[in-house]
C-alpha positions as CSV (number, residue, x, y, z in Angstrom):
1,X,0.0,0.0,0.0
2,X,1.4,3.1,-1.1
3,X,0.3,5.8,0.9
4,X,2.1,9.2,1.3
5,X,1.5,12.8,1.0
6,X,1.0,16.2,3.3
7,X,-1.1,16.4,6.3
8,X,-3.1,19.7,4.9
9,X,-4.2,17.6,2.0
10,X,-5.3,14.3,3.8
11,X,-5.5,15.1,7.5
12,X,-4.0,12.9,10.6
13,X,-7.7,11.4,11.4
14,X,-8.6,10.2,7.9
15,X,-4.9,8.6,7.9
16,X,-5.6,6.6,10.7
17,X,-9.4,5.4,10.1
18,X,-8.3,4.0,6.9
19,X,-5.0,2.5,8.0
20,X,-7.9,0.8,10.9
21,X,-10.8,0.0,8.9
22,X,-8.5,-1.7,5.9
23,X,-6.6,-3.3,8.9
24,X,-3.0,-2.2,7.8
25,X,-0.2,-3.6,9.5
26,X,3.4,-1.3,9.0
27,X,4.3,1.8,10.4
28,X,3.1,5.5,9.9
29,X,5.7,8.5,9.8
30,X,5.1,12.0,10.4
31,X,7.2,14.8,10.2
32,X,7.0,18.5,10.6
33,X,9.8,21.0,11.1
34,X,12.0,19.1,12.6
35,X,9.7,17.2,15.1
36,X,8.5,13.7,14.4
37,X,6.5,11.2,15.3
38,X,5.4,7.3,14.3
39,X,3.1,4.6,15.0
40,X,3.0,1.2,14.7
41,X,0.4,-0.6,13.5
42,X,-0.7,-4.5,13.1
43,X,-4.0,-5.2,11.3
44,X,-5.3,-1.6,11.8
45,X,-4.4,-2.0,15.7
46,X,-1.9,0.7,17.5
47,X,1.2,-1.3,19.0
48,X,3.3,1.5,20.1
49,X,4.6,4.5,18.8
50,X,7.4,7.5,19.6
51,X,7.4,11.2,19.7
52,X,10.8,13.2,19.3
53,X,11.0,16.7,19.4
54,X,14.1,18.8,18.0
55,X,16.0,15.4,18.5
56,X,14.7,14.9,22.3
57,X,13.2,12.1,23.0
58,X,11.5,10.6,26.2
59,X,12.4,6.6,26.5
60,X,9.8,4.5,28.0
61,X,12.6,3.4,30.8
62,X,13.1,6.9,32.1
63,X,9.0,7.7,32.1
64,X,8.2,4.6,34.5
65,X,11.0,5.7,36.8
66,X,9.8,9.8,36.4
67,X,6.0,8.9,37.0
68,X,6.9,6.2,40.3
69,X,5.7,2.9,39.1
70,X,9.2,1.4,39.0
71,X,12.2,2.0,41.4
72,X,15.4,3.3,40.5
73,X,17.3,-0.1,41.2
74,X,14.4,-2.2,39.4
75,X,14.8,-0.2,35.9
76,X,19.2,-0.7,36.6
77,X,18.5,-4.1,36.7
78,X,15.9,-4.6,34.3
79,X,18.1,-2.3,31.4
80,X,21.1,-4.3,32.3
81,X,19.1,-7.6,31.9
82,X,17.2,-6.3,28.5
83,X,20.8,-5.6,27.1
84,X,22.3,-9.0,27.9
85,X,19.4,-10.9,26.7
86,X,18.3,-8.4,23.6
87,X,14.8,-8.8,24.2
88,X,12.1,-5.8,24.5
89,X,12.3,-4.1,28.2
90,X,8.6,-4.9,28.8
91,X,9.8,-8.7,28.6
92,X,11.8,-8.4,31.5
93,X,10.0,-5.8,33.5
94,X,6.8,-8.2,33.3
95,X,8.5,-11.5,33.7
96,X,10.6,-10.0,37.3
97,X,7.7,-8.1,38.6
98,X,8.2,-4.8,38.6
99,X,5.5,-4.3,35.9
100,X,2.1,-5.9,35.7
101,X,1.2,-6.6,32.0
102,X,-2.5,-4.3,32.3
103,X,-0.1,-1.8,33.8
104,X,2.4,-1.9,31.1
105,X,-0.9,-1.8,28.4
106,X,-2.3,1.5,30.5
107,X,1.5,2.9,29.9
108,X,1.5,2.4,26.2
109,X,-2.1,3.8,26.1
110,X,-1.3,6.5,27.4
111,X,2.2,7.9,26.0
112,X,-0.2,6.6,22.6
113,X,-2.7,9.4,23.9
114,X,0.2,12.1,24.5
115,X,1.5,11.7,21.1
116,X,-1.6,12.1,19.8
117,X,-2.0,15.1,21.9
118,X,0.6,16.7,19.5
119,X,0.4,15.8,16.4
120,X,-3.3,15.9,15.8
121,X,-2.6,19.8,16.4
122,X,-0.1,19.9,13.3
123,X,-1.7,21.3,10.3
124,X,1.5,20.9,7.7
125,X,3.1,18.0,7.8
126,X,4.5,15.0,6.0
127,X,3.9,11.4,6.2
128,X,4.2,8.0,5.4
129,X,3.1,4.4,5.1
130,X,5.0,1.7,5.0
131,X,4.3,-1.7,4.9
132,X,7.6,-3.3,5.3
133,X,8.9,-2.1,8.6
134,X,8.4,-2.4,12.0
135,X,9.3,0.0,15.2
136,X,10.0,-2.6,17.7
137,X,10.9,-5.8,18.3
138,X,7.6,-8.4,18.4
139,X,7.0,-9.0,22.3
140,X,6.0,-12.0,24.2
141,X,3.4,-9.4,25.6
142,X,1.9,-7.5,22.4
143,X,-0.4,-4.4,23.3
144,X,-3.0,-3.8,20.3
145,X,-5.1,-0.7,21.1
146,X,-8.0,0.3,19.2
147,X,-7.6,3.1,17.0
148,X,-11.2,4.6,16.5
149,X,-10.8,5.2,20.4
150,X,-8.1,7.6,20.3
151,X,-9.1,9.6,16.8
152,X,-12.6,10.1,18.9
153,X,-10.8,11.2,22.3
154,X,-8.2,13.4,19.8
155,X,-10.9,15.5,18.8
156,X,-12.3,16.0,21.8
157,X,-8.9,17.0,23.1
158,X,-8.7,19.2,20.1
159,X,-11.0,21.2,20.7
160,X,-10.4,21.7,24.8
161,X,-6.5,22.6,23.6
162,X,-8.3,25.8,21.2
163,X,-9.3,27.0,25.5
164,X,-6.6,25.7,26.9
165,X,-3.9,27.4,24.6
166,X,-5.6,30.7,25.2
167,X,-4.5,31.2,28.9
168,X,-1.2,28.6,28.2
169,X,0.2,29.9,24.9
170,X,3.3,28.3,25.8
171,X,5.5,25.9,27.9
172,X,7.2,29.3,29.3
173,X,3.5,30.7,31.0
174,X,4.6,30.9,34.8
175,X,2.2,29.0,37.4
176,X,1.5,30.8,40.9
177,X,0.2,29.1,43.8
178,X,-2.6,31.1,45.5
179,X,-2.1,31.8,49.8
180,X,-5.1,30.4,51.6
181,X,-7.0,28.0,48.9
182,X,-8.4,25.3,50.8
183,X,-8.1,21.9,48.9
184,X,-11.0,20.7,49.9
185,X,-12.9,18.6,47.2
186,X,-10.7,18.5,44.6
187,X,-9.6,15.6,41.8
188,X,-6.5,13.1,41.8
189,X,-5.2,15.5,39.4
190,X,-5.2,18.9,40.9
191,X,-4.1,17.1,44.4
192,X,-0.8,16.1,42.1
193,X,-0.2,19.6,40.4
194,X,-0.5,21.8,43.5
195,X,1.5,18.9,45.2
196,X,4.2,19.5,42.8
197,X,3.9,23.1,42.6
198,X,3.9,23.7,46.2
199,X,4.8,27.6,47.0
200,X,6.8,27.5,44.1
201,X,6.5,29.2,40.8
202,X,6.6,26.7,37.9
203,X,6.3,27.0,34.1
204,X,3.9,25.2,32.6
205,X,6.5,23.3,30.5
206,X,8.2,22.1,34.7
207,X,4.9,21.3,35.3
208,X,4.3,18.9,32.4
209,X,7.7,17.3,32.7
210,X,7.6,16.3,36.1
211,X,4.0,15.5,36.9
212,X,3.5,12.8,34.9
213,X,0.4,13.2,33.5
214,X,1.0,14.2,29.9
215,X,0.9,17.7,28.3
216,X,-2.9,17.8,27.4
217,X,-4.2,16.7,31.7
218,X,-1.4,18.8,33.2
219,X,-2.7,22.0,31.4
220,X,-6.2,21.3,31.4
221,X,-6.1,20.7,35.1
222,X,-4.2,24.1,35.8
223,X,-7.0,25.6,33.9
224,X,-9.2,24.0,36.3
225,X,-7.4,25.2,38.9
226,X,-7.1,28.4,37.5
227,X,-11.1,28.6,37.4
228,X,-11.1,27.5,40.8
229,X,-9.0,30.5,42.2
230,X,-5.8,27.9,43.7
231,X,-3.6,29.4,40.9
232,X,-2.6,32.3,38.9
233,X,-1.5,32.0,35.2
234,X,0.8,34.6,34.6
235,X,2.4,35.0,30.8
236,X,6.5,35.9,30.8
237,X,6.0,38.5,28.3
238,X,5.8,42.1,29.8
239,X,2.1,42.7,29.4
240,X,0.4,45.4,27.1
241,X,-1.1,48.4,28.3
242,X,-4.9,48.1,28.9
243,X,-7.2,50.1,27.5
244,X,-8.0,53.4,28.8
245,X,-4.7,53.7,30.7
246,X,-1.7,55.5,29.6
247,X,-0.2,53.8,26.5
248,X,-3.3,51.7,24.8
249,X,-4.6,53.5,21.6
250,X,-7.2,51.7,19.0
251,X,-5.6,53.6,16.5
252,X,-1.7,52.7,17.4
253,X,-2.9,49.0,17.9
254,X,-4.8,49.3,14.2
255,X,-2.0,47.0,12.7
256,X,-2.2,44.4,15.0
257,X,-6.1,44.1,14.8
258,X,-5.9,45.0,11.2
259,X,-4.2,41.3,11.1
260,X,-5.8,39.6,13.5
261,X,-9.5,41.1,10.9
262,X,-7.4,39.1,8.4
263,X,-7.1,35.6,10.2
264,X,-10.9,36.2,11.1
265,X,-11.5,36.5,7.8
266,X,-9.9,33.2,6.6
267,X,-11.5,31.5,9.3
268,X,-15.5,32.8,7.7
269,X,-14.0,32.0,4.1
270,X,-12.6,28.6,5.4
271,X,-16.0,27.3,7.2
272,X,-17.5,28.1,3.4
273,X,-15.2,25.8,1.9
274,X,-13.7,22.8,4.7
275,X,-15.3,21.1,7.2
276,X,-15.6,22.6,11.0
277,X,-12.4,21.3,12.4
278,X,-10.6,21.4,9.6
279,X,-6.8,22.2,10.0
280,X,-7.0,25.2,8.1
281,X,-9.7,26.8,10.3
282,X,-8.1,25.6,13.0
283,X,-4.6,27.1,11.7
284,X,-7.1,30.8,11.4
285,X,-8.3,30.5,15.0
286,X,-5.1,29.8,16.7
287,X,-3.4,32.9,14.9
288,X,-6.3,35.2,15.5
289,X,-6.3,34.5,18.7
290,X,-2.8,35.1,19.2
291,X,-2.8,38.3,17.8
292,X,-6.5,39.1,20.4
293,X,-4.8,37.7,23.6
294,X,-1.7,40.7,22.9
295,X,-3.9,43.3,22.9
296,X,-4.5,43.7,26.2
297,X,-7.9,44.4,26.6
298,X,-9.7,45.8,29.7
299,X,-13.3,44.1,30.9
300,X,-14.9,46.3,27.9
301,X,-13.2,44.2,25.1
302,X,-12.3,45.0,21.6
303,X,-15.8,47.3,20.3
304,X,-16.2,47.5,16.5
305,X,-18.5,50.0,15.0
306,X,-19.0,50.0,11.2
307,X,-20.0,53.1,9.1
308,X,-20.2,54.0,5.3
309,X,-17.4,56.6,6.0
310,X,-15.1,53.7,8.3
311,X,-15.2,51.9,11.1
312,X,-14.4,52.8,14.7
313,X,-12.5,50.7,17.0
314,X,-13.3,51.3,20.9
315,X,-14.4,54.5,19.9
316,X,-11.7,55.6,17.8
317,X,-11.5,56.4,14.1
318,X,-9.1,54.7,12.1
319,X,-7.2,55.9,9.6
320,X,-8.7,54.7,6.5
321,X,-5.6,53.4,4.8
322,X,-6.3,50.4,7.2
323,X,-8.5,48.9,4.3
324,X,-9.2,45.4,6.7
325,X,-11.0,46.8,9.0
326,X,-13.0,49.7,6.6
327,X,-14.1,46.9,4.6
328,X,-15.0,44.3,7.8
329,X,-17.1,47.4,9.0
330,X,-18.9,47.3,5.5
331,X,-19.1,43.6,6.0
332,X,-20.9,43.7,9.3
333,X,-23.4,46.5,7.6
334,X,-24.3,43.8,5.3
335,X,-25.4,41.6,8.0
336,X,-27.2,44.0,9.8
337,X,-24.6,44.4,12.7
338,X,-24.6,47.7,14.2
339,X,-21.7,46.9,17.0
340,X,-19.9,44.4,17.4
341,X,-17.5,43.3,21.1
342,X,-15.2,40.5,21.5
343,X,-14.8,40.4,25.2
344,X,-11.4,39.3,26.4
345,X,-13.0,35.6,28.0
346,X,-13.4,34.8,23.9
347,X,-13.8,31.3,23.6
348,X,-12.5,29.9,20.1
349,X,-15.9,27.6,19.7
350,X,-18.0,30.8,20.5
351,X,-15.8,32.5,17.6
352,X,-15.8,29.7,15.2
353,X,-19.7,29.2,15.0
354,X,-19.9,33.1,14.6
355,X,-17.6,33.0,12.4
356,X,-19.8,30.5,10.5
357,X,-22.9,32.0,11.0
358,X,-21.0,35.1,9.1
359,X,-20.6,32.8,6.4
360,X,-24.2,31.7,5.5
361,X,-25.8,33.1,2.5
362,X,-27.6,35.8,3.2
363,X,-31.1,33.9,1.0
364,X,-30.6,31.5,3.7
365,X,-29.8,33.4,7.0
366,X,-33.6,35.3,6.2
367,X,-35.5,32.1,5.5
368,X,-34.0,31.8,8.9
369,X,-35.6,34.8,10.4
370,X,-32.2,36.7,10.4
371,X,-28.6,36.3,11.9
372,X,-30.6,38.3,15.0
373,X,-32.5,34.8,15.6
374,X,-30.1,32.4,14.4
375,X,-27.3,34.3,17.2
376,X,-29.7,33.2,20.1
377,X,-30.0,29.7,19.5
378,X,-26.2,29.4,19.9
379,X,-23.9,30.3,23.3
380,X,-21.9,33.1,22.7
381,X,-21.7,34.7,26.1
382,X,-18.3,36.4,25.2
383,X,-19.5,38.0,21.8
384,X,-22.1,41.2,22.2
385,X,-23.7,42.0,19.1
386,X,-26.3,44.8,18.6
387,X,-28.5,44.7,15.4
388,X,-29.3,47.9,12.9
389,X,-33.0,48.0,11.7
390,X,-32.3,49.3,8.4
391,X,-29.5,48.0,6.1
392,X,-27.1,50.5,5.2
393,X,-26.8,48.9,1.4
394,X,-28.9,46.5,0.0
395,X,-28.9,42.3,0.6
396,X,-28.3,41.1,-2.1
397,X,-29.3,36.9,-3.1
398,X,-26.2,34.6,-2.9
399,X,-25.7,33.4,-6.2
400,X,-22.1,34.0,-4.3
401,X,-20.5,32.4,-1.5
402,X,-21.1,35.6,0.6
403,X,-22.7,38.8,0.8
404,X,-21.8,41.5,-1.7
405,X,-20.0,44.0,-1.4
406,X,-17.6,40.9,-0.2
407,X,-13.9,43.2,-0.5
408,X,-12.8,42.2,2.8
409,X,-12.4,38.9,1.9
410,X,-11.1,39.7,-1.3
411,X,-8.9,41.8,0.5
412,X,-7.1,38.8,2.0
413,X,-4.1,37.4,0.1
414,X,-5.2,33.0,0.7
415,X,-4.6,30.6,-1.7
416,X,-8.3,29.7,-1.1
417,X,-9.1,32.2,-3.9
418,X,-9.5,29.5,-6.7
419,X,-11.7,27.4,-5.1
420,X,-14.0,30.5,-4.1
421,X,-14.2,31.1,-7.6
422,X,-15.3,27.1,-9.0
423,X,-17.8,27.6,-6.6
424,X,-19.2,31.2,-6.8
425,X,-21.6,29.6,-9.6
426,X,-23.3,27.2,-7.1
427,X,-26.8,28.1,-5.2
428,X,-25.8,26.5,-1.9
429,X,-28.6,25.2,0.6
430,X,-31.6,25.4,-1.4
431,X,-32.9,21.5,-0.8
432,X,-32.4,22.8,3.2
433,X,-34.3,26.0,2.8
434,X,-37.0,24.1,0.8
435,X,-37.5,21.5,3.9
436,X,-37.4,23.9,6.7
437,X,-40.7,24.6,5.1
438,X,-42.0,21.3,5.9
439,X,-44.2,20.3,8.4
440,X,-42.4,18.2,11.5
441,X,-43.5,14.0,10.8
442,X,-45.4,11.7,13.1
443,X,-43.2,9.3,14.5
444,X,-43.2,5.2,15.5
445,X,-41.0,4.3,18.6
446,X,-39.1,2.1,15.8
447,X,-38.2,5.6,14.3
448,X,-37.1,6.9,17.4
449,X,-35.2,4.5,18.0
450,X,-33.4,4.8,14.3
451,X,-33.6,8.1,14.4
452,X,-31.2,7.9,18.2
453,X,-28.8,5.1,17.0
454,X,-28.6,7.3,13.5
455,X,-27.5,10.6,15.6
456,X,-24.8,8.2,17.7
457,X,-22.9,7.1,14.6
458,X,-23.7,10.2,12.8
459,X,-21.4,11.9,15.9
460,X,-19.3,9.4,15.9
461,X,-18.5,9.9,12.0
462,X,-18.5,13.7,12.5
463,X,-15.4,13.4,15.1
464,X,-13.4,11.5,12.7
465,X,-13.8,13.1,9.2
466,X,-14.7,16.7,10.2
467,X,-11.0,17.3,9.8
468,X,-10.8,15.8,6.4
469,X,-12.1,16.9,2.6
470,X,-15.6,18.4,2.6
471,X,-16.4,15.6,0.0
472,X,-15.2,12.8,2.4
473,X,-17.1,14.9,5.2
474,X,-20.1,14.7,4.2
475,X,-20.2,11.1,2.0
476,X,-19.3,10.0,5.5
477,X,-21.8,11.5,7.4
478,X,-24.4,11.7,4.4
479,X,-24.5,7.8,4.4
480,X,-25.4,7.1,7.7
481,X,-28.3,9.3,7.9
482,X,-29.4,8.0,4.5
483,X,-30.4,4.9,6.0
484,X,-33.2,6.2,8.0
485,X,-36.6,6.1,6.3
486,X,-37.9,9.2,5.0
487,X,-39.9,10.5,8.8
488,X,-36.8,9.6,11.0
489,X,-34.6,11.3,8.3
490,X,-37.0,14.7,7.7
491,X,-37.1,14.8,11.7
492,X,-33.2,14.7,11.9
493,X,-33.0,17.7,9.6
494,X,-35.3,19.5,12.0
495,X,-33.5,19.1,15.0
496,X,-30.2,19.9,13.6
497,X,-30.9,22.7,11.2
498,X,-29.8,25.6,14.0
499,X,-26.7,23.4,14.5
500,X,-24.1,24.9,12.5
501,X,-21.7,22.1,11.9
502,X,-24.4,20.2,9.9
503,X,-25.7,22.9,7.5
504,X,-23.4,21.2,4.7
505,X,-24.5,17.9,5.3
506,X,-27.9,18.6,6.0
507,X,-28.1,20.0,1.8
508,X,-27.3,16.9,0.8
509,X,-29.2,15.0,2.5
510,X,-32.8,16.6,1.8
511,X,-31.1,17.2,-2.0
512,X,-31.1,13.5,-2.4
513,X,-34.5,12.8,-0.3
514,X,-37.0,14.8,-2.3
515,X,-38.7,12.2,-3.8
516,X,-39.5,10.7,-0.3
517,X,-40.3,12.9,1.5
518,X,-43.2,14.1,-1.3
519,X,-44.6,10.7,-0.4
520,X,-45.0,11.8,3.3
521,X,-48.4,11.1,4.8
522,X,-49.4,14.6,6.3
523,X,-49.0,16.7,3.4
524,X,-45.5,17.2,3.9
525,X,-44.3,17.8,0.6
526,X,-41.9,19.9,-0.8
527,X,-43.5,22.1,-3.0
């Protein structure tokens, strides 16, 4: 099987669900700037794998002696033993009891997890399949592991990291232990990290290294903590000026949100094009919110305010030869949007499905009722938006991906431009705005209980492919809805139709379901 490319062209999840459901034995290779990573695989299962970073690489030896669950002595003897005999370490680790086998397999499970905890993040990236080799030496005590468990938890993770990395941009944030928090009630985990952090001041990176518990539960738990008041996350940059105090000016700061209007920009164009977790959104987010988290923002948050003549930026005109953000103003006058506040809490899934929503056709957003109503069906406690009455130019039908006059995306120099263009001819979601029309149908308790297993495996499909091609995206998803009968499969549409990860696959599905659903008892027929 020949199977090699670049990781923005065929993601990291649709890699691995084929190499598991054609039950591939060999090993995968990834590479990105120096880092790399691999996995082995027999008949689609994970048998181990390694991460090493700039050359640095953490054995599996000096991890059971870091993390406590072998003595200092034991691994001496059980090295010493390994190299004399040339078997695997495991071997001997399991056969003198230091180890127990289910330990060992919760070991390998987990460093599994932590390497996934990195790579799934890469959006460049180079890999390989090959058939022929092997990473280890076959064992007397095999681990297979099943690979459609950690592509699910990897998204999951995925997602909490687009948080996480907001208050723990990198390994050098500095973690201060609060005076007075009682400990009262807490988790295993945030017993170990204050344990370790005692009333010292640790970087996150210390933190990671010495706790044990792998990159992704060491910073999510500090987060916890944070939440909880036991710690303070403090950055080692000198922080900017906040806003209203000597030194913060909209209009000095214009370049920086000027840019940051930019990555917002590709992350609206992206959602038109890629599927909702897509790297390349992803890739969008992360830089935006870079650029937002150096602002330093006060309570009151980043205030836009289109106009015809520009915008106005926390109540400050902006020179005009800042084209991105005159032309984002325009944009938000298209859609109604009189003021618009990202507060400096921003979560990136509160950015991302507004950021979506900015996206629909405007046809579509009023058969809707209006972004207005589509905004409060969706949690976006951190984004304050008030609406105009009147529109300061006229809507006009999206024959086009988006809204006309549509220069602040043109504005933006993205490679994307070319496949805006193949698809500026289509009408998008008119099978979806042609069903929302139709009356809700009766159903048996057989198709509510289709309908419940359909929405498991459609979520389950979502997690893996929603990284890949939108084609891939939604055949995958698009098939496992198409085998509910026509009721199950109208009321399925209805429920998910103000959920904006489906909007794409939701088209499809009601484009190739006309003809059943005009046989609907009830009169539900699409006219």
């Amino acid at each position: 099987m020949a199977l090699e490319g670049n990781i923005s062209e065929f993601s990291l999840p649709e890699i691995l669900q084929l190499l598991s459901s054609q039950r591939k034995t060999g090993v995968l290779q990834l590479e990105q700037e120096g880092d790399s990573a691999a996995f082995d695989f027999e008949e689609g299962k994970i048998t181990g794998g390694f991460y090493r970073r700039k050359d640095r690489q953490e054995f599996l030896g000096g991890y059971l002696f870091k993390t406590g669950l072998i003595t200092e002595s034991a691994l001496a003897q059980a090295e010493a033993q390994q190299e004399r005999l040339n078997i695997p370490l495991e071997e001997v680790l399991i056969e003198k009891g230091f180890i127990s086998q289910e330990d060992f397999t919760e070991v390998i499970r987990f460093k599994i997890q932590e390497i996934m905890d990195e790579v799934f993040i890469w959006v460049e990236g180079h890999y390989t399949f090959d058939l022929k080799t092997r990473l280890y030496t076959r064992s007397k005590y095999p681990v297979k592991l099943d690979t459609d468990g950690f592509l699910l938890e990897g998204m999951r993770r995925l997602d909490e990291w687009m948080r996480i990395r907001v208050l723990i941009p990198s390994s050098e944030t500095m973690i201060h232990l609060k005076p007075g928090f009682r400990t009262e009630g807490l988790n295993p985990e945030q017993e170990k990290i204050l344990e370790f952090l005692g009333s010292r001041h640790l970087a996150a990176g210390k933190l990671v290294e010495i706790s044990g518990l792998g990159k992704f539960v060491t910073c999510q738990t500090i987060v916890e903590l944070a939440e909880m008041g036991a710690v303070d996350i403090i950055q080692t940059r000198p922080e900017p000026a906040k806003t209203g105090v000597p030194g913060f000016s909209a209009a000095a700061q214009a370049s920086v949100i000027s840019l940051m209007l930019k990555h917002l920009g590709s992350v609206i164009r992206r959602l038109s094009i890629y599927p909702f977790n897509n790297p390349r959104v992803l890739s969008a987010l992360e830089e935006f919110f870079y650029l937002f988290n150096g602002l330093g923002l006060a309570e009151e948050g980043l205030s836009i305010v289109p106009g015809l003549d520009g915008a106005k930026i926390n109540g400050q005109a902006i020179d005009p030869r800042h084209e991105l953000i005159t032309h984002f103003g325009l944009y938000l006058s298209q859609r109604q949007i009189e003021k618009l506040e990202f507060l400096p809490q921003l979560k990136s899934d509160e950015l991302r499905t507004f950021a979506y929503l900015l996206a629909m056709p405007s046809d579509l957003v009023q058969m809707l009722d209006g972004l207005a109503s589509l905004i409060k069906g969706h949690p976006l406690p951190h984004i304050r938006i008030e609406h105009s009455r009147q529109r300061h130019e006229p809507m006009m039908q999206s024959e086009r991906i988006f809204v006309v006059p549509s220069r602040f995306l043109e504005l933006l120099d993205d490679q994307d431009n070319e496949a805006l263009r193949q698809k500026n001819s289509r009408h998008l979601f008119q099978s979806l705005q042609q069903v929302i029309k139709l009356p809700a149908p009766p159903l048996t308790p057989e198709d509510i209980l289709k309908l419940e297993e359909a929405e498991n495996s459609a979520e389950k499909a979502f997690g893996v492919y929603s990284r890949g091609g939108r084609e891939k995206y939604i055949e995958k998803t698009v098939q496992v809805l198409m085998r509910l009968p026509p009721a199950p499969r109208l009321a399925f549409l209805k429920r998910k139709v103000n959920d904006v990860r489906w909007l794409f696959q939701l088209d499809n599905i009601t484009a190739i379901s006309r003809d059943q659903f005009d046989r609907l008892p009830g009169g539900a027929r699409i006219k």
